[in-house]
N, CA, C and O atoms as a printed pandas DataFrame, in Angstrom:
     atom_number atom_name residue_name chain_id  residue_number  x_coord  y_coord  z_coord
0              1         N          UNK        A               1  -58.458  -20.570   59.596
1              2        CA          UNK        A               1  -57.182  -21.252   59.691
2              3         C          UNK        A               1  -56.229  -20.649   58.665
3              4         O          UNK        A               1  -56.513  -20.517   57.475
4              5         N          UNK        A               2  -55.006  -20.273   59.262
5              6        CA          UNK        A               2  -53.799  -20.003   58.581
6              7         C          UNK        A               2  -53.062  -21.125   57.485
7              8         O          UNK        A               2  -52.771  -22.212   57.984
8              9         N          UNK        A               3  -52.886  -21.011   56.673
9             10        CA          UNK        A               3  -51.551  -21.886   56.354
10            11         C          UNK        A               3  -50.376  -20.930   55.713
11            12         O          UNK        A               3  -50.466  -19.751   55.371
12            13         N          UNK        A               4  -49.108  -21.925   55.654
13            14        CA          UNK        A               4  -48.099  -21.082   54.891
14            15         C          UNK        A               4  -47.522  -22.775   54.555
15            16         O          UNK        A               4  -47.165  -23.818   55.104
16            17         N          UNK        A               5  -47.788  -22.006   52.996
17            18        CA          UNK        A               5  -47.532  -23.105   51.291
18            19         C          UNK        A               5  -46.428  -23.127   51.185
19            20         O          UNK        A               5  -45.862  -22.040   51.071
20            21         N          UNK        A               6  -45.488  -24.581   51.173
21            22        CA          UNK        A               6  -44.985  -24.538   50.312
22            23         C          UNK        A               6  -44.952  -25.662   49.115
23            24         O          UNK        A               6  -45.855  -26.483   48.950
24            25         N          UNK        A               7  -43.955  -25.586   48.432
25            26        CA          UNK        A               7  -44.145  -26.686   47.261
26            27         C          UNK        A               7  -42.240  -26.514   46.442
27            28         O          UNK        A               7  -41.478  -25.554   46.326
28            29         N          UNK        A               8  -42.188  -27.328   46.225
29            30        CA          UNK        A               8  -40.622  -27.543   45.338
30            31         C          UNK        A               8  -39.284  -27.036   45.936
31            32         O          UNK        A               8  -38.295  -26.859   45.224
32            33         N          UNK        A               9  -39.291  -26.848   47.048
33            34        CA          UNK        A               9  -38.149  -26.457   48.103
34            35         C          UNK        A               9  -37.079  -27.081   47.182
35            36         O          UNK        A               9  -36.474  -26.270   46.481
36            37         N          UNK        A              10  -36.722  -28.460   47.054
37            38        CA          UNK        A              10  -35.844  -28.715   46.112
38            39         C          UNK        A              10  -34.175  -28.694   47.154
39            40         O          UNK        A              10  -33.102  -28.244   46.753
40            41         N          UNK        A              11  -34.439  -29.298   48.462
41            42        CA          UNK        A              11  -33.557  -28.559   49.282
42            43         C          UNK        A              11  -31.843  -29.985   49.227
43            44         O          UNK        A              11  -30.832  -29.964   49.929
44            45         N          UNK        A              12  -32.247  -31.005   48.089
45            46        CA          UNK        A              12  -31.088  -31.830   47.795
46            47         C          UNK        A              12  -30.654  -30.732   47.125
47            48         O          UNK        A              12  -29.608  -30.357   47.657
48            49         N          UNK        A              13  -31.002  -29.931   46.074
49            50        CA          UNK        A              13  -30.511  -29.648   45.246
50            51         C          UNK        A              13  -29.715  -28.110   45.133
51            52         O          UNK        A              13  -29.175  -27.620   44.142
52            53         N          UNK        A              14  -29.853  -27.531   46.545
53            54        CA          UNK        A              14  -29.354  -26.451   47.174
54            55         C          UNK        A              14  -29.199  -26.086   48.564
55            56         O          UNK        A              14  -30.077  -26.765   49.097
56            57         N          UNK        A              15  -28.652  -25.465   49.435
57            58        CA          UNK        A              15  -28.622  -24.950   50.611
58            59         C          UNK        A              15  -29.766  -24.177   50.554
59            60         O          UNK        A              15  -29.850  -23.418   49.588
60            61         N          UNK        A              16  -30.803  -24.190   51.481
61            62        CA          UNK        A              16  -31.836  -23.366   51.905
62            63         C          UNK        A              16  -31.969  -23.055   53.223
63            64         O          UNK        A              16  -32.085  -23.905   54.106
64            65         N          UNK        A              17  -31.961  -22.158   53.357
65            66        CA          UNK        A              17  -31.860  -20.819   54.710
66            67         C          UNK        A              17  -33.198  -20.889   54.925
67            68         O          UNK        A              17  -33.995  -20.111   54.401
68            69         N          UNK        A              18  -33.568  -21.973   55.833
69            70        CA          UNK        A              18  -35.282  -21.764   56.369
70            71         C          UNK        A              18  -35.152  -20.797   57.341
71            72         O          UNK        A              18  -34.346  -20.781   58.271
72            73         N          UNK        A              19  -36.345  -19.670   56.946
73            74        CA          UNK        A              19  -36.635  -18.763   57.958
74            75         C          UNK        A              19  -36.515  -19.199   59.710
75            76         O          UNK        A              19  -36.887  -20.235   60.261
76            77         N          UNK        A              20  -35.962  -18.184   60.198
77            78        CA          UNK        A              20  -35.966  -18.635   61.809
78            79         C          UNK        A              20  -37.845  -18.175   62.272
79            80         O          UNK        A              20  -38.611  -17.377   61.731
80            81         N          UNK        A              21  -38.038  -19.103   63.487
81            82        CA          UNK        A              21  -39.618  -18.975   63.896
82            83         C          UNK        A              21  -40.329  -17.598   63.650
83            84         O          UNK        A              21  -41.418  -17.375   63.122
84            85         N          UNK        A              22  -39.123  -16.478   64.345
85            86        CA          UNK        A              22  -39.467  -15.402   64.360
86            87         C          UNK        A              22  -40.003  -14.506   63.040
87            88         O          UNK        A              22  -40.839  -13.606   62.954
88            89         N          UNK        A              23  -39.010  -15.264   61.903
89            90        CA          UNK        A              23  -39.168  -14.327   60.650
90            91         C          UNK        A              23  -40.102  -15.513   59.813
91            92         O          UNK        A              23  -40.037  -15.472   58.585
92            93         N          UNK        A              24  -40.896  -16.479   60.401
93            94        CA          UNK        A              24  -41.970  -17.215   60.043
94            95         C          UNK        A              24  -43.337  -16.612   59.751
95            96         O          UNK        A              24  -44.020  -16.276   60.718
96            97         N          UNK        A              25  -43.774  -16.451   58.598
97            98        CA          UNK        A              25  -45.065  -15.744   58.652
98            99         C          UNK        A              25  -46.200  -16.332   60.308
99           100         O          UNK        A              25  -45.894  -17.017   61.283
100          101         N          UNK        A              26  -47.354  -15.721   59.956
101          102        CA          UNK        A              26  -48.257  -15.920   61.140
102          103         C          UNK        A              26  -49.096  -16.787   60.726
103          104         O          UNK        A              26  -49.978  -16.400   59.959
104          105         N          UNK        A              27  -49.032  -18.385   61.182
105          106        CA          UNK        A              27  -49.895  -19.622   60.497
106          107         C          UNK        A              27  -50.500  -20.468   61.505
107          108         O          UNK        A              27  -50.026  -20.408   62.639
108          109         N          UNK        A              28  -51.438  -21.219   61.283
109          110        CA          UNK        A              28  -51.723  -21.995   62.093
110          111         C          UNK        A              28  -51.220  -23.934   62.130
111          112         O          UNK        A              28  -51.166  -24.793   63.010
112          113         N          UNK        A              29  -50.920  -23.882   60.518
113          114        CA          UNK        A              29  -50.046  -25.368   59.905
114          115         C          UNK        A              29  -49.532  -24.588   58.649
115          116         O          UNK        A              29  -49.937  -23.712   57.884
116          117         N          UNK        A              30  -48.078  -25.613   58.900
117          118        CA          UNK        A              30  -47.561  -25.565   57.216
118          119         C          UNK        A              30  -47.828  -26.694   56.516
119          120         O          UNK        A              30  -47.641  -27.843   56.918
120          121         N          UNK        A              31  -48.319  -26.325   55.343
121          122        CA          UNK        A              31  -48.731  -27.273   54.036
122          123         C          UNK        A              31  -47.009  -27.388   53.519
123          124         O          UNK        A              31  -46.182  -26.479   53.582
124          125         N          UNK        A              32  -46.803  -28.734   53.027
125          126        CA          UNK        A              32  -45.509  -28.618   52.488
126          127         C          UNK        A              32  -45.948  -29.785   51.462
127          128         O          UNK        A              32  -45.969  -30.989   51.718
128          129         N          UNK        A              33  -46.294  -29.164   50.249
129          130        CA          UNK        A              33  -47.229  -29.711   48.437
130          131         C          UNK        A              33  -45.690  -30.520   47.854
131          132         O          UNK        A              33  -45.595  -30.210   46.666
132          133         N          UNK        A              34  -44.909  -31.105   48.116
133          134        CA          UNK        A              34  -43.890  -31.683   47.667
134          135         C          UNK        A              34  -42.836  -31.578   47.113
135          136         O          UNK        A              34  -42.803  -30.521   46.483
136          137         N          UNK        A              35  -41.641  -32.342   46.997
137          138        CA          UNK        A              35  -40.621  -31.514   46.400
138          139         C          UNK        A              35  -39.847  -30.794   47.485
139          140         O          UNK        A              35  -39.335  -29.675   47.442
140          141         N          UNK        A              36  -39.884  -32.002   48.826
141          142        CA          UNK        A              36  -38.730  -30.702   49.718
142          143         C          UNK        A              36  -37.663  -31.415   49.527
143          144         O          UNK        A              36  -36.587  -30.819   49.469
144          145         N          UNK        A              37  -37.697  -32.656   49.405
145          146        CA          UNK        A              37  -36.088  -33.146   49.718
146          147         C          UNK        A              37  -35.986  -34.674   49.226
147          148         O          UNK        A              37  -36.458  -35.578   49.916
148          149         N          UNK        A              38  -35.310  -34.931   47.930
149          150        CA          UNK        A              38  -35.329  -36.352   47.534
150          151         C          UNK        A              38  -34.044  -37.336   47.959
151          152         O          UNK        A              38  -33.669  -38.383   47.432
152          153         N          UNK        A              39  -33.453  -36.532   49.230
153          154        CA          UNK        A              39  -32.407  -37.325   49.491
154          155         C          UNK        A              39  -32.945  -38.599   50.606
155          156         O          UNK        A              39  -33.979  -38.653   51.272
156          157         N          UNK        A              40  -31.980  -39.415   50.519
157          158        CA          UNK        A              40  -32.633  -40.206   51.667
158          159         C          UNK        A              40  -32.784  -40.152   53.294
159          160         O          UNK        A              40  -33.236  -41.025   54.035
160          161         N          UNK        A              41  -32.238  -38.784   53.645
161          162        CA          UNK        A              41  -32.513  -38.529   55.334
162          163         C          UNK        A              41  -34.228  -36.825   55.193
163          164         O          UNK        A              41  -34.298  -35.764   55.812
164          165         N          UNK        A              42  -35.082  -37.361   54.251
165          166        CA          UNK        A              42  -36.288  -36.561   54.445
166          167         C          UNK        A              42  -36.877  -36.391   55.730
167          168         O          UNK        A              42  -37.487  -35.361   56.016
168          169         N          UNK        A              43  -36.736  -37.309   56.496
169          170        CA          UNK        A              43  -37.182  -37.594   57.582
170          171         C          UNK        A              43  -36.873  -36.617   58.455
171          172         O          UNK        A              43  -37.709  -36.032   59.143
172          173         N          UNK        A              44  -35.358  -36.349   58.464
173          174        CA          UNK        A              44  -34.815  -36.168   59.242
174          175         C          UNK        A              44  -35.178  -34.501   59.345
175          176         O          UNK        A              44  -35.410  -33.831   60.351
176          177         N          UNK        A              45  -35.124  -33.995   57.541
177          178        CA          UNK        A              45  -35.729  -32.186   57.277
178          179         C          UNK        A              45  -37.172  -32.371   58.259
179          180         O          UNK        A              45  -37.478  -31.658   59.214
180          181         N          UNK        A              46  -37.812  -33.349   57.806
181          182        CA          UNK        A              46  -39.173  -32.816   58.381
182          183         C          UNK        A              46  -39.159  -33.086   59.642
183          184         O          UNK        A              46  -39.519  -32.063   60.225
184          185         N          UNK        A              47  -38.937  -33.914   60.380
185          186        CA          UNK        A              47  -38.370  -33.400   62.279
186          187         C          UNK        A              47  -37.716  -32.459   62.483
187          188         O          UNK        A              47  -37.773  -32.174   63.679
188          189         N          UNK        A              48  -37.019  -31.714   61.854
189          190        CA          UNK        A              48  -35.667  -30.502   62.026
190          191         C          UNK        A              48  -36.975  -29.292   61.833
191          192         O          UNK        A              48  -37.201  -28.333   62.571
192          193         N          UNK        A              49  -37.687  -29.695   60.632
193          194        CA          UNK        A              49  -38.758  -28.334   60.548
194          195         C          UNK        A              49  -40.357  -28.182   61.586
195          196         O          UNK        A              49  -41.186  -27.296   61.789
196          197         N          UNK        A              50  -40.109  -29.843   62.105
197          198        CA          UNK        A              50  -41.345  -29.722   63.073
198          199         C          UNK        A              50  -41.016  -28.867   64.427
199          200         O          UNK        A              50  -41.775  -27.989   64.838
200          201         N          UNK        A              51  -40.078  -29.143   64.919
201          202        CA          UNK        A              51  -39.277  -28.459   66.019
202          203         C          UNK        A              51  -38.800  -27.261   65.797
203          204         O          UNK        A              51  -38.251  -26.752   66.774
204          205         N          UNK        A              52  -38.830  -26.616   64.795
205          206        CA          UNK        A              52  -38.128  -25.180   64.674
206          207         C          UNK        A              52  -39.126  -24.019   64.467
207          208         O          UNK        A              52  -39.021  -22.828   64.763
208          209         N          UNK        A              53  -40.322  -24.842   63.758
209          210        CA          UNK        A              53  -41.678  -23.936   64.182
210          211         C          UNK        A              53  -42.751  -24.789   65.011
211          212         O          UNK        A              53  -43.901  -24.622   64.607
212          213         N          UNK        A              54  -42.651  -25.395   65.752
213          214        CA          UNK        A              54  -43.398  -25.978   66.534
214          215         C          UNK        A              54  -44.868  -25.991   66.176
215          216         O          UNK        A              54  -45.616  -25.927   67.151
216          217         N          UNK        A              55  -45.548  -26.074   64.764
217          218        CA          UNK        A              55  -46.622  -25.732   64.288
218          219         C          UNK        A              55  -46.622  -27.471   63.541
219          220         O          UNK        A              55  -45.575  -28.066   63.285
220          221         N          UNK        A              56  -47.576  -27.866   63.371
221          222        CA          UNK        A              56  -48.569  -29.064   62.165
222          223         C          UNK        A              56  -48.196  -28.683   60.853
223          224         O          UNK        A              56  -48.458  -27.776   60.063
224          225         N          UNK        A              57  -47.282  -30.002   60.917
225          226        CA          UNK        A              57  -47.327  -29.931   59.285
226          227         C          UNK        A              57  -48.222  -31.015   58.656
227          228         O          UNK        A              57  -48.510  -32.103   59.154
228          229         N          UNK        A              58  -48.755  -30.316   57.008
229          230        CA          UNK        A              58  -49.122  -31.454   56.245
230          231         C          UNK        A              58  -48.129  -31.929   55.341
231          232         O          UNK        A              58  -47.448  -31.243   54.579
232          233         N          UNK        A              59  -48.112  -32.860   55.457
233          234        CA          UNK        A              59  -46.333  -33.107   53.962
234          235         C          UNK        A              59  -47.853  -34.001   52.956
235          236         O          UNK        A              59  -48.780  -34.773   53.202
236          237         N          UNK        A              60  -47.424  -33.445   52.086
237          238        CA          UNK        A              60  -47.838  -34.593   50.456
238          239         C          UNK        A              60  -46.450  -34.573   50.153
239          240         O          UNK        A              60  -45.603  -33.708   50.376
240          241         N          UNK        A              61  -46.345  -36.105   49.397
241          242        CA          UNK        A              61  -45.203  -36.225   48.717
242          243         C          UNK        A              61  -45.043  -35.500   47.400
243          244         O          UNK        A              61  -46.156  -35.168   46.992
244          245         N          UNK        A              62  -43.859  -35.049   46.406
245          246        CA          UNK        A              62  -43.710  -34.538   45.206
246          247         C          UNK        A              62  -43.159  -35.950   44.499
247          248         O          UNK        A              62  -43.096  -37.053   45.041
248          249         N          UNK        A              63  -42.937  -35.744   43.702
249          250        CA          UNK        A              63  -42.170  -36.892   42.389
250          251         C          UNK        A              63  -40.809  -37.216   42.778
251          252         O          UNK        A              63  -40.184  -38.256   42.572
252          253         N          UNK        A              64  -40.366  -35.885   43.525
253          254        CA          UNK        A              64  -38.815  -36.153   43.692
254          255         C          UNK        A              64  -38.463  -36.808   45.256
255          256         O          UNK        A              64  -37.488  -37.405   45.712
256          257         N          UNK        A              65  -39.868  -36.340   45.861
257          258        CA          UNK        A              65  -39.848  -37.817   46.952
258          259         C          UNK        A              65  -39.392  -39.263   47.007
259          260         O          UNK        A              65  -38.851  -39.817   47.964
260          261         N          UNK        A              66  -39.700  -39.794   45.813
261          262        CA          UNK        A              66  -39.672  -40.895   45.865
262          263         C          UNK        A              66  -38.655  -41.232   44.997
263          264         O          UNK        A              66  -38.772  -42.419   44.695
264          265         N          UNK        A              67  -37.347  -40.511   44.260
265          266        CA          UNK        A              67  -36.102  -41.162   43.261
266          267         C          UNK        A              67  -35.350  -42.220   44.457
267          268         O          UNK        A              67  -35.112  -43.413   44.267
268          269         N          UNK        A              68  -35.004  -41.312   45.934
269          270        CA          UNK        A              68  -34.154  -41.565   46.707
270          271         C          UNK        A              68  -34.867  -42.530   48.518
271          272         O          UNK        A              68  -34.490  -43.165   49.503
272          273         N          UNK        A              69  -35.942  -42.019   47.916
273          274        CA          UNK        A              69  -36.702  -42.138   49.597
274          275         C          UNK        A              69  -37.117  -44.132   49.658
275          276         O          UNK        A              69  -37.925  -44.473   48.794
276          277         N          UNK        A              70  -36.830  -44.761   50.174
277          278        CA          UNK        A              70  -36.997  -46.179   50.404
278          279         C          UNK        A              70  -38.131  -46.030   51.610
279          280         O          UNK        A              70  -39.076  -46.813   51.706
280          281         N          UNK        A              71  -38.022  -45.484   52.054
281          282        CA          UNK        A              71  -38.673  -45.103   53.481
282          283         C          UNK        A              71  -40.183  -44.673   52.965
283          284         O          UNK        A              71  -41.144  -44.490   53.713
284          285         N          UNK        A              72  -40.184  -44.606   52.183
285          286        CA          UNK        A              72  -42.072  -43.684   51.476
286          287         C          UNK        A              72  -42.586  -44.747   50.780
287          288         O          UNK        A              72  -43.809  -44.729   50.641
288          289         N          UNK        A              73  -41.708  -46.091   50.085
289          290        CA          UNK        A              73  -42.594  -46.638   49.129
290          291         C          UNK        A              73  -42.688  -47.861   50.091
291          292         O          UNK        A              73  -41.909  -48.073   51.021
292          293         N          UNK        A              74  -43.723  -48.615   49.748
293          294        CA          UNK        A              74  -44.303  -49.895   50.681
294          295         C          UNK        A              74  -43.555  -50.761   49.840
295          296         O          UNK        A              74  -43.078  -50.601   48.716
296          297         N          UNK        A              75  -43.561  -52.039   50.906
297          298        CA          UNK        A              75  -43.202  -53.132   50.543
298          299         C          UNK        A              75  -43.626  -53.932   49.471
299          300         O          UNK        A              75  -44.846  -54.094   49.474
300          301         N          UNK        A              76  -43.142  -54.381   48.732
301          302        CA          UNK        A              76  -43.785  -54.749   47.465
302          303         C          UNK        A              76  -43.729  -56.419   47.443
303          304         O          UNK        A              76  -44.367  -57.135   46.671
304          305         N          UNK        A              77  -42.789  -56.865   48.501
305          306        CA          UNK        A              77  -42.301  -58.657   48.510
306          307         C          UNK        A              77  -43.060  -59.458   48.926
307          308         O          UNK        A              77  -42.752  -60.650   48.939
């Protein structure tokens, strides 16, 4: 099994030019180790990146997951 790593994308905190499918290495899932996006539409990167390489992702959350994300932490009431 292939993977292609990533980790700290950091993509609130800049414009990032995700590779198009074609210029996608050759994988079988992307690992994505945390740290892609602490804004509150994460959701929305990781559907935008499931569909653009049509490959399994694993997401773990990073630290910066959770400043902005309401959507990741459980109910606490």
């Amino acid at each position: 099994m292939k993977l292609w790593i990533w980790s700290d994308v950091h993509n609130e905190l800049q414009d990032v030019a995700y590779p198009t499918r074609e210029e996608a290495p050759d994988c079988d899932v992307i690992m994505i180790a945390g740290d892609l996006n602490a804004a509150p539409d994460l959701h929305i990167t990781l559907e935008f990146l499931i569909r653009r390489y049509e490959k399994p992702i694993i997401y773990v959350p990073g630290n910066h997951e959770f400043y902005q994300n309401k959507w990741i932490m459980n109910d606490r009431d």
